[in-house]
N, C-alpha and C positions, 0 to 999 in steps of 0.2 A: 780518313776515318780510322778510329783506333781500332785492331782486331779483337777477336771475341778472347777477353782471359776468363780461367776458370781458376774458381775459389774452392775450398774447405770450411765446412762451418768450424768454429770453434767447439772445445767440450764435448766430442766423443757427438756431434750432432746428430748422427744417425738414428741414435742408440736412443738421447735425449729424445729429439722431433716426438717419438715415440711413446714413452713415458711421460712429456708434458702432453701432448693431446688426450690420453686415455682420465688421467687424472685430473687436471685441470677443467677439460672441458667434456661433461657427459651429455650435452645438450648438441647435436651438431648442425642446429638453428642458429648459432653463437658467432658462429664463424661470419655471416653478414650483418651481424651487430658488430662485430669487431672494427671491420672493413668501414662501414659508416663511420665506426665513432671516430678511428685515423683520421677520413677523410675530411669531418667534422675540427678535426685538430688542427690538422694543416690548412683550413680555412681560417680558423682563428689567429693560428701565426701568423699568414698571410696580412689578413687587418692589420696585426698589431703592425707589423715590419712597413706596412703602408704608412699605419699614423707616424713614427717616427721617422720616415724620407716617402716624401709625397712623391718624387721621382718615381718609386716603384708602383707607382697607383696605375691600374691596368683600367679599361675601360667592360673586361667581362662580369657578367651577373654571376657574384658568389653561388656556386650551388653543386649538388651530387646529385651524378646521374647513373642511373642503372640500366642497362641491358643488356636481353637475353638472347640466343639463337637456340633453340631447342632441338634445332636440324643439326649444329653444329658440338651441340651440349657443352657454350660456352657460358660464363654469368660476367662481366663487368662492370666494376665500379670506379666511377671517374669524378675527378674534381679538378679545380682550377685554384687549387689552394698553393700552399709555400714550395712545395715538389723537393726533390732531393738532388742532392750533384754525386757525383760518382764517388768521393770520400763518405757521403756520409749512405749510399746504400749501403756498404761495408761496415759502416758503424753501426746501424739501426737495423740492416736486414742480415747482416753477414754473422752477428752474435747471435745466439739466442737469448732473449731476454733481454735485450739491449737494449731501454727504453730512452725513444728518443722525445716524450716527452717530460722525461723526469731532465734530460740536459736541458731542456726548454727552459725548465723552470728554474734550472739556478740560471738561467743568465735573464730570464726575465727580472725586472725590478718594483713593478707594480704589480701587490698583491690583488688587489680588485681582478688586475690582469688573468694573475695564475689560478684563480679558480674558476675559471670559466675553463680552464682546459682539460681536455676529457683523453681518455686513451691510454693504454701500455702500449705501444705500438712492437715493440719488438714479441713480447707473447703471444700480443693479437691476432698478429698475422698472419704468424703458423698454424693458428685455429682452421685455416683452410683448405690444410692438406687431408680436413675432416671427411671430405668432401670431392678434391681437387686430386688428378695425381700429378698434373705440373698445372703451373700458374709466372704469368708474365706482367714485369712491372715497367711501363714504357713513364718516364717522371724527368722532369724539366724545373730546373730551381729558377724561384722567384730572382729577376734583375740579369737572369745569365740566359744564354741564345743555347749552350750547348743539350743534348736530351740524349738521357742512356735507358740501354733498354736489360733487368734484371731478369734471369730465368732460375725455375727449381723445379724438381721433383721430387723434392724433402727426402733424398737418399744421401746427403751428407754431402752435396757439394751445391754450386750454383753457379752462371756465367756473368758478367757484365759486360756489354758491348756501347760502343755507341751505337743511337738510333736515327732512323728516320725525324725531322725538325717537327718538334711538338708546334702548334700554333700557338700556343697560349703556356705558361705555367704551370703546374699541377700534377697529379699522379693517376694514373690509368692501371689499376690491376683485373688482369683477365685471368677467368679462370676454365683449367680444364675438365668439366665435370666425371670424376668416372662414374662406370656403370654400375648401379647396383642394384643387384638381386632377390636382397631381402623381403621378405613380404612386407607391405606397407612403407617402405622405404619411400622417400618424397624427392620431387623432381627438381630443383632446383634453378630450373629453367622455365618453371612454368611463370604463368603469370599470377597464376593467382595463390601461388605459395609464396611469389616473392613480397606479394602484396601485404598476406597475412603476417611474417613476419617481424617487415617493418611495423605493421600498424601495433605491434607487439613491443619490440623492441625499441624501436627510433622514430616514435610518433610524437617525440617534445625534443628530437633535435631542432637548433635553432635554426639550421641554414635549410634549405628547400631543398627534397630528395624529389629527384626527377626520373618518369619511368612512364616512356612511351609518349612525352610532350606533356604531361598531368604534374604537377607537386601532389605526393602521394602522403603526407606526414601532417599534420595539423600544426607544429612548428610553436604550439602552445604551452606550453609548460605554466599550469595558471598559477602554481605555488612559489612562480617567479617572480609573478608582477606582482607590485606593491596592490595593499588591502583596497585602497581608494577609489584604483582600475577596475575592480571586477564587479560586477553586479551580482545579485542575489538568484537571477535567471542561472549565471553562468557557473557559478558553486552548481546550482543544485541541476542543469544540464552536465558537467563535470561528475556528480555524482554518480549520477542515472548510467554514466556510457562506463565508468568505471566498475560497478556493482550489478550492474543490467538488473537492479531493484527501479519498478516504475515507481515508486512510491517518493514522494521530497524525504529528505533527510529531517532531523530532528534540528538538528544544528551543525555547524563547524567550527574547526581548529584551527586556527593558522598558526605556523611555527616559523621559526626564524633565528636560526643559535647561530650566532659567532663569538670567536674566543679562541679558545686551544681547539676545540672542532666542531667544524662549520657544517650546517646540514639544514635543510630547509623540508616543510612538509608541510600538506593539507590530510588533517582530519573530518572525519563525518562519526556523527551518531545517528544511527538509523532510528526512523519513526517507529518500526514494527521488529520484531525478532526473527532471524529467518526460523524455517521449519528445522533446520536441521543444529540449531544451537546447543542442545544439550545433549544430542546424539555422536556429536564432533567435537568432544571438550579439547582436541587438539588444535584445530583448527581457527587459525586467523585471518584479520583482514588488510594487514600493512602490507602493500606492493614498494619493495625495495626499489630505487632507485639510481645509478651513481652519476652525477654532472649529467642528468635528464634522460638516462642510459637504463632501462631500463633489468634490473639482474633476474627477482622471482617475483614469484607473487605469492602470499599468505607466508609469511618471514616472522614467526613465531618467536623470532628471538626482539622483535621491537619492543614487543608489548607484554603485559604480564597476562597471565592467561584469565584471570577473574577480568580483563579487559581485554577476552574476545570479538566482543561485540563493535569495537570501534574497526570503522573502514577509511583506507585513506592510503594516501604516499611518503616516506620519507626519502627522500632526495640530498644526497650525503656526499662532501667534496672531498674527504679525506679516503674515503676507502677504495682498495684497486678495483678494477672491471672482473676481473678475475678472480672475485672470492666465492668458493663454494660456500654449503652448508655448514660443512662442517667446521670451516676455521671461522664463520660466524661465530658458533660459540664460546669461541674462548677471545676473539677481538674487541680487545678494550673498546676500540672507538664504540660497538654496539651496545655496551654496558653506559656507556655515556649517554648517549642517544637515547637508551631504553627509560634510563632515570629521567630524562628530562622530560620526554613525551609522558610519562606518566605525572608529573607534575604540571604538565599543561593542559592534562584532561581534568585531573583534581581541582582547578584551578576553574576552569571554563563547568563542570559539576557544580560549585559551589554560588558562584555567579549565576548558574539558571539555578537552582534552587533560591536564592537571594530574590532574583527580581521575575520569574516567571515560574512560579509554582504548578499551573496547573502543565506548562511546557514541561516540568521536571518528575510530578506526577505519571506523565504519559512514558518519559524516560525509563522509572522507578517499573511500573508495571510492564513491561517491557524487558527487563534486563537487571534490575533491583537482586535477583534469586543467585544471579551470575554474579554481580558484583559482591555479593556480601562472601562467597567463596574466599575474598581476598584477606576476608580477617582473620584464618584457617592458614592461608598461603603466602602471606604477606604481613608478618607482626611488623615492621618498620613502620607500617602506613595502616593497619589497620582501624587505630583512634581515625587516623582521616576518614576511610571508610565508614566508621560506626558515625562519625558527626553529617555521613552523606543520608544516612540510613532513614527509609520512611518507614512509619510501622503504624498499624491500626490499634487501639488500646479502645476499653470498657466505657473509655468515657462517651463513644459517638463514633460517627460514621466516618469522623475526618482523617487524614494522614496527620503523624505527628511525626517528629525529629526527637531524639536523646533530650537536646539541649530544651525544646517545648516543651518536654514530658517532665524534664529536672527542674521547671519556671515553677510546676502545678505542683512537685512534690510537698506531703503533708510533713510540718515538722519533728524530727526524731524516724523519720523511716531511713531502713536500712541499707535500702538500695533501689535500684530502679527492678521493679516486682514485675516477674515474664510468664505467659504460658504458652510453651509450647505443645501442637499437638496436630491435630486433626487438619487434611487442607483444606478442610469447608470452612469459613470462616464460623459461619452461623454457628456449626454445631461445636464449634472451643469457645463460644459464647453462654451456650447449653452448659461446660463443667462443670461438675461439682465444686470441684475446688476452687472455683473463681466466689462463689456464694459467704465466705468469713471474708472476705476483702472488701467485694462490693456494699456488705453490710457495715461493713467498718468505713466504706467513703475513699478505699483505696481507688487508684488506676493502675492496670496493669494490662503491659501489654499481651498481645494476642501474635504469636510466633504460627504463620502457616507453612512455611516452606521446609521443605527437610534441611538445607543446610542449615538451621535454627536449630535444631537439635545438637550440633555439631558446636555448633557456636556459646551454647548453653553451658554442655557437658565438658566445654575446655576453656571456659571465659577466662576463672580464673590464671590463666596460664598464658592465654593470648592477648590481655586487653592492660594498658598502659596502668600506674599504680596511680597515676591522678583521676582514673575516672572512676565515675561512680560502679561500684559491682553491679553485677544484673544478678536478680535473685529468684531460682527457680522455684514457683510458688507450689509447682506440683511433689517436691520433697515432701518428705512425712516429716522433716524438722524444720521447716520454716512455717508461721504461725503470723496472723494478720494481728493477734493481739497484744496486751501489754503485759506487763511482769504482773501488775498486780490481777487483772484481767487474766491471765494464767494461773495464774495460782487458787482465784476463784471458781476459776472452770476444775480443777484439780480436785478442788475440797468437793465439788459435786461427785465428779467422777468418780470419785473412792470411795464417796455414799452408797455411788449402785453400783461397786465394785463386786459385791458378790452376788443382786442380783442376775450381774452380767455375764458372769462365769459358767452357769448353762450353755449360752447362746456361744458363745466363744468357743466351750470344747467343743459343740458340732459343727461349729465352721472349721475349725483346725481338724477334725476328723472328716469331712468331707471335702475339704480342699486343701490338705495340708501342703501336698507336692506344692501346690502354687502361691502359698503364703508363706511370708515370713512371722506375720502379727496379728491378733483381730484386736483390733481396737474400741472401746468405744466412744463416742466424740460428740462434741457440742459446736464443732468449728462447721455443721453445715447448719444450713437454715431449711432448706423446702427438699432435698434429698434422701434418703434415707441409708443408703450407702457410697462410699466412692471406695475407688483403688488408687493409692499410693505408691512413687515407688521409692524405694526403701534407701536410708541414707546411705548416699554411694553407690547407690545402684545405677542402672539406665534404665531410661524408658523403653517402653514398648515400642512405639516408635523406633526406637533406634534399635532396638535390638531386634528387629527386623529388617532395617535398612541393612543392618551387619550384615545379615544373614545372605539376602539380597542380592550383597556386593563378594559370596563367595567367602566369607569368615563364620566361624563360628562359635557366635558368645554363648559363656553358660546360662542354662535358662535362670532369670530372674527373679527371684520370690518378692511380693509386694504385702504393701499393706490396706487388710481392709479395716475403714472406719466404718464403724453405725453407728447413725445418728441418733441416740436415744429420746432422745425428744420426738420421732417423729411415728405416727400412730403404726404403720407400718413393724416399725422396731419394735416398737410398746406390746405390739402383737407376739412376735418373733420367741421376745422377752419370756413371756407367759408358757408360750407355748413349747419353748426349750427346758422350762421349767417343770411343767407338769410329764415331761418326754411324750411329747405329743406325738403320735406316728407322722404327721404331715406334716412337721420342723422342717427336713430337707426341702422337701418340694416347693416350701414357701420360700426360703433361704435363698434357694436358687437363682430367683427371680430376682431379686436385687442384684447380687452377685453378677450375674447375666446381662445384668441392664446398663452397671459398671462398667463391662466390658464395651459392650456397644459404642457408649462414650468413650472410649478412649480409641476406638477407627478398631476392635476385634470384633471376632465372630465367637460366640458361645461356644463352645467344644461339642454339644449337642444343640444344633440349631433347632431339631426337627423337636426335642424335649421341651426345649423353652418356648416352642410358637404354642405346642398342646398346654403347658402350664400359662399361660396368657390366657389361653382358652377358656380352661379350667377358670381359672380365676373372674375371669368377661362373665362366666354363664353364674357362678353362684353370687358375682354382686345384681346382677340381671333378676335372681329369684325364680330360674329357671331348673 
């Protein structure tokens, strides 16, 4: 038997061990994901080295076993995979960073082969000293009798001896737990932390983790098996344990990229919205995966954030075990991956809107508010967005799409005509300003969500040059009618131009601060006044949201129209004329009514309920 020699780690190890554990690894649950995925490795070599000389085919059942002594505050991990000989402990344990499955793979020659195999094993391993203050490697190479046994205390050196006759092939790493004191600190001996983990980490390893006589791992990976294999029970049981939503999914994703890089994934769109979606605009649903391995969960860098709402896996063969957060965002391969799944969602969107409208509907009301975020956050894809987009318009109760709405548009109009405003549907049905459109036979949509404001106020800037402009119908400068039809309404209006000019300087004298204009107008029909806001200006709406969000826009001066045609005005008229004492207090009341419709509160609530009053009791004859 050879005597115990002692080694040196390469590269200052000491110092290293050190520095790669703090950085690398902040999780020090990692350290038995490591351990598995090796073990997992040298399973796989083991096969291959079988299929190509049957001579080394062993009669043991591939598999990782774990146990613990909690008396002895030992953990081991054992396999009957390909094992090491004494040159290459040296190679793969004696470096740091020495991966010996990146040698693997250039001397592998079938690609199908090389991506099945998982591991850095020389990084990995060190992960232990997280945890361990010595740890023992007892490893027997496939085809050979002789078995050596490695030790460390990750203080910069390590021994190799020969050992006691393995039975079988494979590697045995045992570890020495130290103590630790920390509060909350977790046992690593126990059973049922060893449990949690796995089922965390290496619950889609392919080979059977063994612990206590149980396979403890479900060995499933469903975004493995071909579409054909899986039934619709098993997506949507797969969903359920992934999301611990009980509710079925809306639909799924399956993905499948090879090329320059290879990555597999199952998505889901959830039926219902969780509660916390718009309170967590950080927050995603992609659990990272690598070669079934499992790294974080909510990996915001998959997906684009107006596609929070999608849940699911991507499962990726190019990236190491060993990527944090942080070099996520700047790794190419995730910029790949992120464009492609986002084209697979766009793709499978367009298909349920195509052939199950009301399944796409239920999507839309659900998650519609979040998705159109992306036209704001996302100009490359936005046109795709706006052709997803459902939207309610004047015409009926139905959803419509852009391209539906541009089928119905009348000839010679300007643009696809919007109003945003109010979230009650009902009551942006009630505006004034919808009244010259609907009279004229327009359709225009009906904007409830705040991002619609957003979207409005920057179309021009965000939205492709082939599509049709979206025209905010609430500006004081867009007009439902025609030139000549303009200019008719003009020659009236200049008729009662100086009757109008009484009524006009006591609205500018009574509400100057908040008006830019008083107007008078023929563009309503059954109203008597509205508020406009003024070209270039922002909405109220928004200029609240602003406000809201911690900015502060200047206040806004709007315009008011009256409607001179309507008996109300006709009164106004008269009564600004003869400077009737009770002008104002009539005045107010439109003014006031105005505001209402656009989601404000009068500035005196408690004045306009007694002028309501007022007004109840003298039409009453009281």
């Amino acid at each position: 038997m050879m005597s115990e020699e002692k080694f040196y780690f390469q590269s200052e190890a000491a110092e290293l061990l050190k520095m790669m554990i703090s950085s690398v690894y902040s999780n020090k649950d990692i350290f038995l994901r490591e351990l598995i995925s090796n073990a997992s490795d040298a399973l796989d070599k083991r096969r291959i080295e079988c299929l190509k000389d049957s001579e080394l085919a062993e009669n043991e059942k591939p598999e990782i076993k774990i146990a613990a002594d909690s008396e002895k505050k030992t953990l081991t991990v054992s396999d009957n995979g390909i094992g090491m000989t004494r040159d290459e402990l040296i190679q793969y344990l004696g470096t740091i960073a020495k991966s010996g499955t990146k040698e693997f793979l250039k001397a592998a020659k079938n690609q199908d082969t090389q991506n099945e195999l998982i591991g850095q094993f020389g990084v990995g391993f060190y992960s232990v000293f997280m945890v361990a203050d010595k740890v023992e490697v007892i490893t027997r190479k496939l085809g050979t009798q002789e078995t050596y046994r490695f030790e460390s205390e990750g203080d910069g050196s390590y021994t190799i001896s020969e050992s006691e006759q393995r039975d079988e092939c494979g590697t045995t790493v045992t570890l020495h737990l130290r103590e630790n004191s920390e509060e909350g600190a977790k046992n690593y001996s126990d059973e049922w932390t060893i449990r949690s983990i796995i089922g965390k980490y290496s619950d889609f390893i392919s080979w059977p983790i063994v612990f206590k006589d149980t396979t403890i791992n479900s060995q499933k990976a469903i975004w493995q098996r071909p579409d054909s294999e899986i039934t619709e029970e098993e997506y949507k049981d797969f969903y359920k344990h992934l999301t611990h939503d009980w509710r079925d999914p809306l639909t799924h994703i399956k993905i499948n990229a090879e090329g320059s890089t290879n990555f597999k994934g199952l998505l889901f769109i959830p039926s219902e919205a969780p509660f916390d979606l718009f309170m967590n605009p950080e927050s995603g649903g992609i659990s990272l995966y690598i070669n079934r391995v499992f790294i974080m969960n909510d990996c915001k860098d998959l997906i684009a954030g107006y596609m929070r709402f999608v849940r699911g896996v991507i499962d990726s063969e190019d990236l190491p075990l060993n990527i944090s957060r942080e070099i996520l965002q700047d790794e190419p391969i995730i910029r790949v991956i992120r464009r492609s799944t986002q084209r697979k969602i766009f793709a499978e969107l367009k298909k349920l809107l195509a052939n199950d409208r009301e399944k796409y509907i239920k999507f839309w009301l659900a998650f519609g508010r979040v998705f159109k975020e992306g036209i704001m956050q996302d100009s490359e894809h936005a046109k795709n967005i706006l052709e997803l987009a459902l939207f309610r318009t004047t015409n009926n109760d139905e959803w419509t799409t852009l391209a539906e709405y541009e089928s119905r548009m009348k000839d010679g109009q300007e643009g696809i005509y919007c109003l945003a405003g109010r979230d009650n549907l009902s009551s942006l049905r009630a505006s004034p300003k919808l009244e010259q459109f609907t009279a004229k036979g327009y359709e225009v949509l009906l904007l409830t969500d705040p991002v619609d404001e957003v979207i409005l106020a920057e179309s021009s800037f965000v939205l492709p040059e082939d599509m049709k402009k979206l025209v905010n119908i609430a500006s004081d400068s867009v007009s439902a009618y025609t030139e000549d039809e303009k200019k008719a309404n003009d020659e009236k209006l200049k008729e009662s131009e100086s009757e109008f000019e009484p009524l006009k300087a006591k609205a500018l004298e009574i509400f100057g601060d908040k008006l830019e204009a008083v107007k008078p107008s023929l563009n309503l029909t059954s109203s008597p006044a509205c508020l406009r806001d003024s070209a270039g200006g922002i909405s109220l709406r928004m200029e609240n949201m602003l406000r809201a969000a911690g900015q502060n826009p200047p206040p806004q001066k709007r315009v008011l129209e009256l409607n001179i045609s309507h008996p109300v005005v006709k009164k106004l008229l008269k009564m600004a004329k003869e400077n009737d004492a009770k002008t104002e207090e009539v005045l107010r009341v439109p003014y006031d009514q105005s505001l209402i419709l656009e989601g404000a509160v009068p500035d005196d609530a408690a004045g306009f309920v007694k002028r309501i009053d007022d007004l109840m009791t003298l039409a009453l004859g009281e």
